[in-house]
mmCIF file as gemmi writes it, N, C-alpha and C atoms, coordinates in Angstrom:
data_model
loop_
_atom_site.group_PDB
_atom_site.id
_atom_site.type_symbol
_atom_site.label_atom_id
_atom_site.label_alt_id
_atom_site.label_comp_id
_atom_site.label_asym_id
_atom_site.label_entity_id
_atom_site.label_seq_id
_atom_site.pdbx_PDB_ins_code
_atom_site.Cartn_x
_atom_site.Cartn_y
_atom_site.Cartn_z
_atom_site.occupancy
_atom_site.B_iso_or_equiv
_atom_site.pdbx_formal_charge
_atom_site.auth_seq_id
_atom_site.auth_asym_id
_atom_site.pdbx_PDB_model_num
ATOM 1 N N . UNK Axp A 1 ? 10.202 1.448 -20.608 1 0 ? 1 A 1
ATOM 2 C CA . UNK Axp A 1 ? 10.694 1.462 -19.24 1 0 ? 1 A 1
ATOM 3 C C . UNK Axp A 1 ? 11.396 0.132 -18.974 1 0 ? 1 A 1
ATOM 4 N N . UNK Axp A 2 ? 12.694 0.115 -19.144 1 0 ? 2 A 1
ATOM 5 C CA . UNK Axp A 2 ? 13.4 -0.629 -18.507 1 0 ? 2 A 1
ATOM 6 C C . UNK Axp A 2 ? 13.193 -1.365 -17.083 1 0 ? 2 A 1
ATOM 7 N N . UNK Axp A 3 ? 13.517 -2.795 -17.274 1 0 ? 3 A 1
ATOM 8 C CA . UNK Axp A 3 ? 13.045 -3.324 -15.078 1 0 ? 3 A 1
ATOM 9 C C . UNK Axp A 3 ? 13.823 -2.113 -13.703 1 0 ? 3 A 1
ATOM 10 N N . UNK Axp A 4 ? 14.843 -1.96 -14.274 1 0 ? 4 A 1
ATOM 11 C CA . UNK Axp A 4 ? 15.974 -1.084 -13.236 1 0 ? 4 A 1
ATOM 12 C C . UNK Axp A 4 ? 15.011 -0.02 -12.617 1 0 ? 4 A 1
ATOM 13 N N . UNK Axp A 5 ? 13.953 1.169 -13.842 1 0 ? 5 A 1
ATOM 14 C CA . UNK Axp A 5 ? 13.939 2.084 -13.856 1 0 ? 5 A 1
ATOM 15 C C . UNK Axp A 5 ? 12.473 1.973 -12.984 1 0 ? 5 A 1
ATOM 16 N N . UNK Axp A 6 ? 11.989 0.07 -13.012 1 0 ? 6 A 1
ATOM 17 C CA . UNK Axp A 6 ? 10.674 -0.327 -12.699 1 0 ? 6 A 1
ATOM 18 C C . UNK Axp A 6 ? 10.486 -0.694 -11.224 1 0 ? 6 A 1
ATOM 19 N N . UNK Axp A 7 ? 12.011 -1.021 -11.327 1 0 ? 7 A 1
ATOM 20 C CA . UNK Axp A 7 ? 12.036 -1.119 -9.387 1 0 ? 7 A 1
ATOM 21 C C . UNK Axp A 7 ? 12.507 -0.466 -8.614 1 0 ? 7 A 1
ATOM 22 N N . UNK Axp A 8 ? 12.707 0.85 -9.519 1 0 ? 8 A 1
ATOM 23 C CA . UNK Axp A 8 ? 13.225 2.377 -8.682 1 0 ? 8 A 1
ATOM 24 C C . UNK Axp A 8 ? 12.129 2.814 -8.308 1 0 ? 8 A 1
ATOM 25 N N . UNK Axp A 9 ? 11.418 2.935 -9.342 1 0 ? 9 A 1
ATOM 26 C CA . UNK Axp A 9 ? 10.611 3.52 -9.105 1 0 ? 9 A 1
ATOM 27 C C . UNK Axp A 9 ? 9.182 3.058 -7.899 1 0 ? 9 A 1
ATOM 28 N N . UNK Axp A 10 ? 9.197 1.291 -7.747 1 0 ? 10 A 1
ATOM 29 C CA . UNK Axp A 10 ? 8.335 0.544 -7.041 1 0 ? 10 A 1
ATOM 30 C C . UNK Axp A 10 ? 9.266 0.974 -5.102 1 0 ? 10 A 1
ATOM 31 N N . UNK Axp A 11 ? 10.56 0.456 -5.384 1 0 ? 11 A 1
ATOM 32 C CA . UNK Axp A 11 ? 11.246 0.75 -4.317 1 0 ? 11 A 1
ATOM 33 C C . UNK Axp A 11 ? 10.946 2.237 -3.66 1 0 ? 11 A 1
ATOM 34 N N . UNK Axp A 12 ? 11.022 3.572 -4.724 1 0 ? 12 A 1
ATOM 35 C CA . UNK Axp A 12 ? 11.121 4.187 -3.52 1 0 ? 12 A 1
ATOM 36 C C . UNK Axp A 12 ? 9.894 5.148 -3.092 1 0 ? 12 A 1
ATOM 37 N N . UNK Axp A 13 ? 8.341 4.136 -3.98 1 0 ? 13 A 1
ATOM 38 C CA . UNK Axp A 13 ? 6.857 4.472 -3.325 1 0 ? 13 A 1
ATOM 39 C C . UNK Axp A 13 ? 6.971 4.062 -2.554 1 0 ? 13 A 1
ATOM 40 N N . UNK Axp A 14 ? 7.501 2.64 -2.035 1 0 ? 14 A 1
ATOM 41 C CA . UNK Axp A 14 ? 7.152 1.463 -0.93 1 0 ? 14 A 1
ATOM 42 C C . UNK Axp A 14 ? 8.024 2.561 -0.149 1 0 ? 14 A 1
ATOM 43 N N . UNK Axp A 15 ? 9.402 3.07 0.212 1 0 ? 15 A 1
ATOM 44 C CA . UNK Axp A 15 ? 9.656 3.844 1.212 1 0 ? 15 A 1
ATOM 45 C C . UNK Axp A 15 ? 8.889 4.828 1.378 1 0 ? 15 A 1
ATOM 46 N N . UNK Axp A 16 ? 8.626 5.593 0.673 1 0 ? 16 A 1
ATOM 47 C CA . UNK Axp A 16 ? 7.357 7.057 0.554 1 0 ? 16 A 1
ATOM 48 C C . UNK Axp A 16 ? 6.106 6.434 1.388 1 0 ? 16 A 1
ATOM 49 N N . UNK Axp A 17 ? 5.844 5.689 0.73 1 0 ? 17 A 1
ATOM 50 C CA . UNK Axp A 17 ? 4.598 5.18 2.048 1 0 ? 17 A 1
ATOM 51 C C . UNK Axp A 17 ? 4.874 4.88 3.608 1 0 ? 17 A 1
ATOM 52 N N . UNK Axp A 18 ? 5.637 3.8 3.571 1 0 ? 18 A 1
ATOM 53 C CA . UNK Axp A 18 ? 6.312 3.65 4.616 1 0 ? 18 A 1
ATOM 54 C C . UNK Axp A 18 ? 6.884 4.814 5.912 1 0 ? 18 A 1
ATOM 55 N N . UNK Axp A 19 ? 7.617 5.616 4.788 1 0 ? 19 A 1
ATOM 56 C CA . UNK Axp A 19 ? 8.077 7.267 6.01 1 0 ? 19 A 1
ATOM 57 C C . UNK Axp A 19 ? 6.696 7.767 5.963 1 0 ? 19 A 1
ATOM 58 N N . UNK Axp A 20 ? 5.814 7.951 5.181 1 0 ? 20 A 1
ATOM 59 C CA . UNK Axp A 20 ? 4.712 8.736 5.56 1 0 ? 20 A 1
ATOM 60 C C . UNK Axp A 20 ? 3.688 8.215 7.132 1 0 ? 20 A 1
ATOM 61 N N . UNK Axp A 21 ? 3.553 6.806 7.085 1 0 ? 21 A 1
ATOM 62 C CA . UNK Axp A 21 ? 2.974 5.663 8.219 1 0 ? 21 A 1
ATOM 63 C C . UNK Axp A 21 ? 3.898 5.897 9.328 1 0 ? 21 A 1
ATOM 64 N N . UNK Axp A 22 ? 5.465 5.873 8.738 1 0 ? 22 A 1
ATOM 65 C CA . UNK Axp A 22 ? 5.923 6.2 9.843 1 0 ? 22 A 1
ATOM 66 C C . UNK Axp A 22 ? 5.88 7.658 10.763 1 0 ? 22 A 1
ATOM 67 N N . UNK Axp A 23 ? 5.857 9.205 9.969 1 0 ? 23 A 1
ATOM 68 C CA . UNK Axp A 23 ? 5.296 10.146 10.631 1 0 ? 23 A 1
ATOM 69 C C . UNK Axp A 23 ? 3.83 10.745 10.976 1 0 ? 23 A 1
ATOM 70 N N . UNK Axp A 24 ? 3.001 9.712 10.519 1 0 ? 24 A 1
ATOM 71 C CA . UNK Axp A 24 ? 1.859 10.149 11.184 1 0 ? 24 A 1
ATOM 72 C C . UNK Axp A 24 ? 1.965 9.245 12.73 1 0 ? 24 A 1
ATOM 73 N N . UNK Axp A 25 ? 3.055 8.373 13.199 1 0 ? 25 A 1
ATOM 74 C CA . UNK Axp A 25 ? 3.17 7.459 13.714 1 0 ? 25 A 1
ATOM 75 C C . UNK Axp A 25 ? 2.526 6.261 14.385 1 0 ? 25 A 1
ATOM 76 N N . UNK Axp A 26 ? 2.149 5.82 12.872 1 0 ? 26 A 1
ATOM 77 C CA . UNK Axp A 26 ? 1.348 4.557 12.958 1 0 ? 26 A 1
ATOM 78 C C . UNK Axp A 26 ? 2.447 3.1 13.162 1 0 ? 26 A 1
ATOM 79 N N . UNK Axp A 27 ? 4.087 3.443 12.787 1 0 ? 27 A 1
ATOM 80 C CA . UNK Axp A 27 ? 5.073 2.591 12.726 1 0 ? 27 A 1
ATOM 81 C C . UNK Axp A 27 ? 5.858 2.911 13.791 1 0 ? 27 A 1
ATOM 82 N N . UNK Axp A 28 ? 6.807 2.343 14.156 1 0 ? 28 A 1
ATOM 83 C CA . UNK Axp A 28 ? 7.977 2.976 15.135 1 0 ? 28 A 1
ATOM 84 C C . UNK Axp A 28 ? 9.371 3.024 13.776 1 0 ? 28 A 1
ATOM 85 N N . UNK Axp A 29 ? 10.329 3.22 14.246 1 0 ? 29 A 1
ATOM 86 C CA . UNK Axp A 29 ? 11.724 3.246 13.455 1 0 ? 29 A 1
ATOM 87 C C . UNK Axp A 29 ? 12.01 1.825 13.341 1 0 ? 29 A 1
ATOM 88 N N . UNK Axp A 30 ? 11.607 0.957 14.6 1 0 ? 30 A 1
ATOM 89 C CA . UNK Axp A 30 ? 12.069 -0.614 13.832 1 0 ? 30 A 1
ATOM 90 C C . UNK Axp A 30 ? 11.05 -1.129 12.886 1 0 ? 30 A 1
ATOM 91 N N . UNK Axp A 31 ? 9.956 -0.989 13.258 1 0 ? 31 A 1
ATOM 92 C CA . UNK Axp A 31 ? 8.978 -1.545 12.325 1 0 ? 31 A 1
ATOM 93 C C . UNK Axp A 31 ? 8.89 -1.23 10.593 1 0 ? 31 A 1
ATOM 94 N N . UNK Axp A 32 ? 9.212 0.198 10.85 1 0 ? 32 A 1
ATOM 95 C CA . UNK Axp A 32 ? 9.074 0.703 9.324 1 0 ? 32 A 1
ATOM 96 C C . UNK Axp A 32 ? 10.89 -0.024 8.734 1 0 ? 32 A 1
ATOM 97 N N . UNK Axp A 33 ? 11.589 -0.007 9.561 1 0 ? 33 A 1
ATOM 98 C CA . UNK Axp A 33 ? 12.749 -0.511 8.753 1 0 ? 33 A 1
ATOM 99 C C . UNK Axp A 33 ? 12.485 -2.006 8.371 1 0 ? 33 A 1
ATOM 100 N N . UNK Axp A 34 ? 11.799 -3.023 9.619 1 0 ? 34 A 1
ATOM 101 C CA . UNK Axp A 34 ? 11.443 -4.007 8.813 1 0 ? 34 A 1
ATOM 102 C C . UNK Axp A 34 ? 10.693 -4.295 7.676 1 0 ? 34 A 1
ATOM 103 N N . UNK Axp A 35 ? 9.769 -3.284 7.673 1 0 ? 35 A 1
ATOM 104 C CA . UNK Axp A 35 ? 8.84 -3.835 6.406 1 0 ? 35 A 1
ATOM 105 C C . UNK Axp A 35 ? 9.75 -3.337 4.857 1 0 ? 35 A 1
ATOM 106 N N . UNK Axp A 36 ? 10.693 -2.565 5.218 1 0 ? 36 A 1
ATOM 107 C CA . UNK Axp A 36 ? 11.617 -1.838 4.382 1 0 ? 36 A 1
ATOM 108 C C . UNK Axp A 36 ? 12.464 -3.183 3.839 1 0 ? 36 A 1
ATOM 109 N N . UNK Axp A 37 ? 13.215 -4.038 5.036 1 0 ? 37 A 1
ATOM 110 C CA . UNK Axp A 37 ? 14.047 -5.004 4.907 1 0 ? 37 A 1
ATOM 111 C C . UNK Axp A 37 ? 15.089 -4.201 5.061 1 0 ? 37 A 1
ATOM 112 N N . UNK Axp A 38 ? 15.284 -3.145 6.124 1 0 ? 38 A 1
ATOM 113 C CA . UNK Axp A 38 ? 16.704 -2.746 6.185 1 0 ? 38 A 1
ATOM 114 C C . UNK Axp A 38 ? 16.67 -2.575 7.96 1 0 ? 38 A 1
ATOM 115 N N . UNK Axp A 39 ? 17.968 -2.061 8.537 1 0 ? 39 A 1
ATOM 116 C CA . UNK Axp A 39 ? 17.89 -1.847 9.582 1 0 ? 39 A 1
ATOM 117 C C . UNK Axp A 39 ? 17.215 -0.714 9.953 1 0 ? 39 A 1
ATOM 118 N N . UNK Axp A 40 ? 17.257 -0.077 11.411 1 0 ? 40 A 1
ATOM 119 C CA . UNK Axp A 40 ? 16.177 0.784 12.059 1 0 ? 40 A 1
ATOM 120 C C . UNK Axp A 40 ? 17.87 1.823 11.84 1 0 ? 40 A 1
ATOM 121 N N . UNK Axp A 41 ? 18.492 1.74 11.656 1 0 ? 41 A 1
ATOM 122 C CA . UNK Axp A 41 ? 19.861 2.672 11.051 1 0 ? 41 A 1
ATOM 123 C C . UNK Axp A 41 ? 19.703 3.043 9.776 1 0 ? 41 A 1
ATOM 124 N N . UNK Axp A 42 ? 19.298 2.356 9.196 1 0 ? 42 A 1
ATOM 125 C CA . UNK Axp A 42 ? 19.078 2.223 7.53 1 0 ? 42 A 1
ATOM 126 C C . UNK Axp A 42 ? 18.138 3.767 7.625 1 0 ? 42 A 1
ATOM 127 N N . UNK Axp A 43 ? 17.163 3.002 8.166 1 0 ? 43 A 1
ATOM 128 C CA . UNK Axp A 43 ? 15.73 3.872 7.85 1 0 ? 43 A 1
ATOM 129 C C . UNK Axp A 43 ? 15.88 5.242 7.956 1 0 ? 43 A 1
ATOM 130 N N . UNK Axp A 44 ? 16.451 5.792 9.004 1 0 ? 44 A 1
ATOM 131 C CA . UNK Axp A 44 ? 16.851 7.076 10.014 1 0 ? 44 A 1
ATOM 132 C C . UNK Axp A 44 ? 17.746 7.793 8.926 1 0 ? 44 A 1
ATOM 133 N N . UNK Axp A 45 ? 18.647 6.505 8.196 1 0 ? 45 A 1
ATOM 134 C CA . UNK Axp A 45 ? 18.899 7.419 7.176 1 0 ? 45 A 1
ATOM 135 C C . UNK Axp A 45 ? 18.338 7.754 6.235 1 0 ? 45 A 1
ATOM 136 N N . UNK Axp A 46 ? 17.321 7.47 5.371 1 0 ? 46 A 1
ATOM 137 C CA . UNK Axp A 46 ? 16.439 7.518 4.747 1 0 ? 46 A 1
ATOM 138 C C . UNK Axp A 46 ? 15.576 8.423 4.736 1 0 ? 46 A 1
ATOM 139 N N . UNK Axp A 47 ? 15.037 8.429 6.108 1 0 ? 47 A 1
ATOM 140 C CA . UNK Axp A 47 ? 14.451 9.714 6.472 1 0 ? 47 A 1
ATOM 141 C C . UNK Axp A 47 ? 15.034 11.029 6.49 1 0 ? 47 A 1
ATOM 142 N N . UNK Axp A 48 ? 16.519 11.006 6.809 1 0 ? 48 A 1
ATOM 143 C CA . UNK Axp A 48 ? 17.114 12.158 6.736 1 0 ? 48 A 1
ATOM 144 C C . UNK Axp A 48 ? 17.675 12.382 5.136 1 0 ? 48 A 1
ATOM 145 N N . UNK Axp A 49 ? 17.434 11.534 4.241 1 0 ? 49 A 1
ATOM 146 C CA . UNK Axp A 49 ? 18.117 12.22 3.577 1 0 ? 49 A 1
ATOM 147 C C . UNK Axp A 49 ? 16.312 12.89 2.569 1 0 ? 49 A 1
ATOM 148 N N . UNK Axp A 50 ? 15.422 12.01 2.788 1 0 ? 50 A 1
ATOM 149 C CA . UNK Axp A 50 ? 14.191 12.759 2.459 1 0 ? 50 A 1
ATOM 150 C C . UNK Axp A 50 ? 13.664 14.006 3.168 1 0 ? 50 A 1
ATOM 151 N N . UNK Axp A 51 ? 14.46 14.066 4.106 1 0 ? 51 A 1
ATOM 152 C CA . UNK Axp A 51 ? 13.932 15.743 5.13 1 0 ? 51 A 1
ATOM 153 C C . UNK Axp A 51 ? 14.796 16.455 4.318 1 0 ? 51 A 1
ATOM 154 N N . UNK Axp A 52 ? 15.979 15.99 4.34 1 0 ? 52 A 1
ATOM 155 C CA . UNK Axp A 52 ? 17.203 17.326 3.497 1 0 ? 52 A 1
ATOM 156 C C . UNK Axp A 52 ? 16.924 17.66 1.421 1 0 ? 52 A 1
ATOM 157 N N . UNK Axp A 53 ? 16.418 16.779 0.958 1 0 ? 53 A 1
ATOM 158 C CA . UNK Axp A 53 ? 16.462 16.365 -0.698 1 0 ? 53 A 1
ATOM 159 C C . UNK Axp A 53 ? 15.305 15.837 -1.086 1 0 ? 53 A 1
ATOM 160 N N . UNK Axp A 54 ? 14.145 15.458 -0.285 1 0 ? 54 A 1
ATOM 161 C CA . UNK Axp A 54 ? 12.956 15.194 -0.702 1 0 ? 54 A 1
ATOM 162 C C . UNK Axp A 54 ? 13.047 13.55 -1.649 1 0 ? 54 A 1
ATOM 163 N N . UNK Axp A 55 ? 12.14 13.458 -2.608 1 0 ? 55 A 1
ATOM 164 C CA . UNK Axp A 55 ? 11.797 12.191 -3.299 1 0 ? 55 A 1
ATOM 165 C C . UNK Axp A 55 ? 13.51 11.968 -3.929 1 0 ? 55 A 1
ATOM 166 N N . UNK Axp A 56 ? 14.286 12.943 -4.064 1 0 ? 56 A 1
ATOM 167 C CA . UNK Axp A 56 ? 15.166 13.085 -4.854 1 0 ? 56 A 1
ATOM 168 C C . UNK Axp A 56 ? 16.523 12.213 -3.986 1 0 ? 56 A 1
ATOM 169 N N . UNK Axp A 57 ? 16.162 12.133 -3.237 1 0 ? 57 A 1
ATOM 170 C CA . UNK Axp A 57 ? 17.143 11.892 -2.197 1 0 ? 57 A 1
ATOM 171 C C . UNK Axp A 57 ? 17.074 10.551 -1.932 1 0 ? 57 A 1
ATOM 172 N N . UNK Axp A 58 ? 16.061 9.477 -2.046 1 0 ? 58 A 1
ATOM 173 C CA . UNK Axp A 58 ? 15.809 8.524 -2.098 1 0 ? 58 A 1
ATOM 174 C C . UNK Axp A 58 ? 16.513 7.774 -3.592 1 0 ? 58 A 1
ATOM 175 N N . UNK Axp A 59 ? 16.69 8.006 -4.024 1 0 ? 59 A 1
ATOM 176 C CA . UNK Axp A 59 ? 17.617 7.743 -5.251 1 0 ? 59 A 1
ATOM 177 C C . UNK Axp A 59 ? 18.307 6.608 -5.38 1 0 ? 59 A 1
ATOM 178 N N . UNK Axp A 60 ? 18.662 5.505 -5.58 1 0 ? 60 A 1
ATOM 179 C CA . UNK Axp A 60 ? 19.621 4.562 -5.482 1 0 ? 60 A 1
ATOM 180 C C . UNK Axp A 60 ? 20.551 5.385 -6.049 1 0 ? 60 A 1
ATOM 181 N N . UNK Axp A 61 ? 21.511 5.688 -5.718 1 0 ? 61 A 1
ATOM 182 C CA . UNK Axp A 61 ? 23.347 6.442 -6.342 1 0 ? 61 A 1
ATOM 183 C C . UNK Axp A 61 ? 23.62 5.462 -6.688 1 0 ? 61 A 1
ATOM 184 N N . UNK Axp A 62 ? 23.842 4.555 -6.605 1 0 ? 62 A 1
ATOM 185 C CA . UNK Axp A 62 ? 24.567 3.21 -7.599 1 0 ? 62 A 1
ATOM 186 C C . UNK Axp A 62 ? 24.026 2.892 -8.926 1 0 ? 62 A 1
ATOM 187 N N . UNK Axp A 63 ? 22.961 3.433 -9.295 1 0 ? 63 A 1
ATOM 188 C CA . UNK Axp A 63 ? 22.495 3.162 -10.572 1 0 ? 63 A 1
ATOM 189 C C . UNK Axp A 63 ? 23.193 4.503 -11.743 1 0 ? 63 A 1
ATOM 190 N N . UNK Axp A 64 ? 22.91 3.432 -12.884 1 0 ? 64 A 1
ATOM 191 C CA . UNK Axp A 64 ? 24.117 4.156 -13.597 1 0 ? 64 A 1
ATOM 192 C C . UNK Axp A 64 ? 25.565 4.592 -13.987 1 0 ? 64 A 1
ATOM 193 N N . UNK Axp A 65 ? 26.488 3.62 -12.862 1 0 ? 65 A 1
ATOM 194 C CA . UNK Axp A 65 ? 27.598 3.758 -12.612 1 0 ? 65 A 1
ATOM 195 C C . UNK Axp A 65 ? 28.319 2.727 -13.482 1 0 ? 65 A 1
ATOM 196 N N . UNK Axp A 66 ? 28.962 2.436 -13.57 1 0 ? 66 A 1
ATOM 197 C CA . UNK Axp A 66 ? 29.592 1.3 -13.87 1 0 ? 66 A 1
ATOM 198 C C . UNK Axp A 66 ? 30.37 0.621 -13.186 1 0 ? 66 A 1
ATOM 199 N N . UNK Axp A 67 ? 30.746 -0.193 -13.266 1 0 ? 67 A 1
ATOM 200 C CA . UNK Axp A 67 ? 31.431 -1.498 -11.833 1 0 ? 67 A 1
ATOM 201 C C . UNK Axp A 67 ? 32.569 -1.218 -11.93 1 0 ? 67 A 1
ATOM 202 N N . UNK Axp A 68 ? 33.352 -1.014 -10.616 1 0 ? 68 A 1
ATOM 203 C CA . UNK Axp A 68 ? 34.639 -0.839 -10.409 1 0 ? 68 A 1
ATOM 204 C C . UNK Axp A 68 ? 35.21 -2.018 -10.719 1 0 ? 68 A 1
ATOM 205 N N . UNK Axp A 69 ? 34.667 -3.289 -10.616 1 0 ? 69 A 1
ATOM 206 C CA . UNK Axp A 69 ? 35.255 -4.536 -11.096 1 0 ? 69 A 1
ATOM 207 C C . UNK Axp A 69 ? 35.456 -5.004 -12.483 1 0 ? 69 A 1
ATOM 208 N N . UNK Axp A 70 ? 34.954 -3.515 -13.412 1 0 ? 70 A 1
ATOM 209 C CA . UNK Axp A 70 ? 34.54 -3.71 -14.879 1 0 ? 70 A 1
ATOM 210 C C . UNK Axp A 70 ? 36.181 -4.115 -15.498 1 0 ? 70 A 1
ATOM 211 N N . UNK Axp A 71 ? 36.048 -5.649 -16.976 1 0 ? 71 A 1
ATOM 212 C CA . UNK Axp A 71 ? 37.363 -5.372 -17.17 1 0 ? 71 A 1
ATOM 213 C C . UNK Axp A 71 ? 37.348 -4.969 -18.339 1 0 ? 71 A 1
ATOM 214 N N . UNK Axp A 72 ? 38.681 -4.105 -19.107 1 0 ? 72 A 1
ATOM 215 C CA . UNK Axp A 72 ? 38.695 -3.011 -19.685 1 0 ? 72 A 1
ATOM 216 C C . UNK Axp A 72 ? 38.893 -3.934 -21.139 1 0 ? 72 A 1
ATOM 217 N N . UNK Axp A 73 ? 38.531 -3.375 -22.454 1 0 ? 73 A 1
ATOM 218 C CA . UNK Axp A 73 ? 37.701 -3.555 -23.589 1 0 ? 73 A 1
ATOM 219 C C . UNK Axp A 73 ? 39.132 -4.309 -24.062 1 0 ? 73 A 1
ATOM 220 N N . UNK Axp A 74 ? 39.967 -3.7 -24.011 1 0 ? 74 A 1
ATOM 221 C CA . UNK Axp A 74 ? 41.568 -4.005 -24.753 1 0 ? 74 A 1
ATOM 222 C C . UNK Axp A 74 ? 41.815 -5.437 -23.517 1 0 ? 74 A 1
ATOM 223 N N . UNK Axp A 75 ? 41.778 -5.763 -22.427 1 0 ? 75 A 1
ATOM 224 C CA . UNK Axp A 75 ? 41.976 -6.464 -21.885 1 0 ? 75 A 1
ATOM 225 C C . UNK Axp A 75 ? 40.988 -7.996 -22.233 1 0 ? 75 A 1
ATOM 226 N N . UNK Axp A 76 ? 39.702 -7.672 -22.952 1 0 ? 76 A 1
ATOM 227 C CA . UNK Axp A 76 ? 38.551 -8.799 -23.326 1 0 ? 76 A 1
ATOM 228 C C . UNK Axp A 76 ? 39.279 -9.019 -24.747 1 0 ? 76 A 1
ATOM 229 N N . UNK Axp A 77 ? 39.414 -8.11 -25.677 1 0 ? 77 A 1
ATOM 230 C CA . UNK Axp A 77 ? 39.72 -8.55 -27.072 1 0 ? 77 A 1
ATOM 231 C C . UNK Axp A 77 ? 41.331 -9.63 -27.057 1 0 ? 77 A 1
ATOM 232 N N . UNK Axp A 78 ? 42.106 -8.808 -26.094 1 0 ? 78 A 1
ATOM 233 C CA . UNK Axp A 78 ? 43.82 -10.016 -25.81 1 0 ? 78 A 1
ATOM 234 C C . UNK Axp A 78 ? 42.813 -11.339 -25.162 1 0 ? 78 A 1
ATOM 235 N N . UNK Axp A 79 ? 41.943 -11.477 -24.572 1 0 ? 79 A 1
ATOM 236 C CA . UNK Axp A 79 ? 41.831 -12.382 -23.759 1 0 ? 79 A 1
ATOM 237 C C . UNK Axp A 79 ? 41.004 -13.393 -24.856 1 0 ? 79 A 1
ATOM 238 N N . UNK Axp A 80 ? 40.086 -13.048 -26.013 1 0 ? 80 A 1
ATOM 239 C CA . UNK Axp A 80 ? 39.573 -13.763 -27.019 1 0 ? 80 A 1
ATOM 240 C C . UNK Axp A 80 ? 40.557 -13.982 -28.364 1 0 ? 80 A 1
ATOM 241 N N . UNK Axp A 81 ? 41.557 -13.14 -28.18 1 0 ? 81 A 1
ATOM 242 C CA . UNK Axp A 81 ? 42.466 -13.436 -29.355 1 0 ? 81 A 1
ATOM 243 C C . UNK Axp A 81 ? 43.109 -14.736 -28.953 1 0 ? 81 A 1
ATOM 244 N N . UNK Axp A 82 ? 43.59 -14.787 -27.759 1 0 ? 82 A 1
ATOM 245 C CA . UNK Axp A 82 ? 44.285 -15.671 -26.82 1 0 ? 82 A 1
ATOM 246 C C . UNK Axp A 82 ? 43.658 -16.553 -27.245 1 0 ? 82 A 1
ATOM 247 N N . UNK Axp A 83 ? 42.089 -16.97 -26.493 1 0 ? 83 A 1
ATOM 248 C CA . UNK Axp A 83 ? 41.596 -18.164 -26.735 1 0 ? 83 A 1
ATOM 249 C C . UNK Axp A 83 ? 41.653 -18.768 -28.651 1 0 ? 83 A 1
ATOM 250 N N . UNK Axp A 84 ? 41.061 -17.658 -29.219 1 0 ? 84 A 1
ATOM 251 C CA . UNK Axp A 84 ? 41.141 -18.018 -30.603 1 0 ? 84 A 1
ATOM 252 C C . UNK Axp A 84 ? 42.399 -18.752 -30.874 1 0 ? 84 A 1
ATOM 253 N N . UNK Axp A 85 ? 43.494 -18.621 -31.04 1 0 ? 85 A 1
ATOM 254 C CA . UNK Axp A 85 ? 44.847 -18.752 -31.197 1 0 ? 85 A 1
ATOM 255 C C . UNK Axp A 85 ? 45.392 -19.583 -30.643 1 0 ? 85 A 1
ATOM 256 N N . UNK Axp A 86 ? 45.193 -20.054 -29.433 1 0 ? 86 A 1
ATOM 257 C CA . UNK Axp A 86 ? 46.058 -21.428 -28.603 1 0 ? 86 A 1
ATOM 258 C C . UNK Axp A 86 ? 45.139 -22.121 -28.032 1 0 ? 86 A 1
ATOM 259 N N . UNK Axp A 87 ? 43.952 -21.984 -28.138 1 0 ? 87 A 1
ATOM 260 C CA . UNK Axp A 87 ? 42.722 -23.116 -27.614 1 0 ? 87 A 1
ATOM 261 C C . UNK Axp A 87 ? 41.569 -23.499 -28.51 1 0 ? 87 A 1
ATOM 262 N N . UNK Axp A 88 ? 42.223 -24.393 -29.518 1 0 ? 88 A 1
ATOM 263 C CA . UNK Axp A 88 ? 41.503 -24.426 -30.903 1 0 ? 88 A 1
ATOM 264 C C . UNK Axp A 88 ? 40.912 -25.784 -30.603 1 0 ? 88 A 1
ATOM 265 N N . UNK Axp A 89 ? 39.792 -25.852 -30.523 1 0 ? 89 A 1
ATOM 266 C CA . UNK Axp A 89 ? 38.639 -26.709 -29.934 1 0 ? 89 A 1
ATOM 267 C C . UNK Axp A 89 ? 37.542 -26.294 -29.213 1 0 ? 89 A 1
């Protein structure tokens, strides 16, 4: 188990608990977003997307993607040939 897969999985008990405290309503919507560290907007979404998709829905979508800022393989090898070749030191 990879860390990524270690703080998916820690992240989205700590919400699971959290929405659960929050519908027996032991929390309000700001409180549970603070202990979350997100806004009371955040949360609401959170909750809705666990009413519509369940545990599944809690998901980070950004994992697994690759970075739009990624630079491309042919662009790293010109950029080390470069250095090799005119910055010899």
């Amino acid at each position: 188990m990879n860390r990524t897969t270690l703080l998916q999985d820690r992240r989205m008990e700590k919400i699971e608990d959290v929405l659960g405290r929050y519908l027996r309503r032991e929390l309000s919507g700001l409180e549970a977003g603070e202990l979350l560290g997100v806004s009371e907007r955040q949360f609401r979404r959170y909750r809705r997307r666990f009413d519509e998709e369940g545990l599944d829905g809690l998901v980070d979508r950004r994992l697994g993607k690759a970075s739009a800022r990624r630079v491309p393989v042919d662009r790293i090898a010109w950029l080390l040939d470069e250095y090799r070749t005119r910055h010899m030191g």
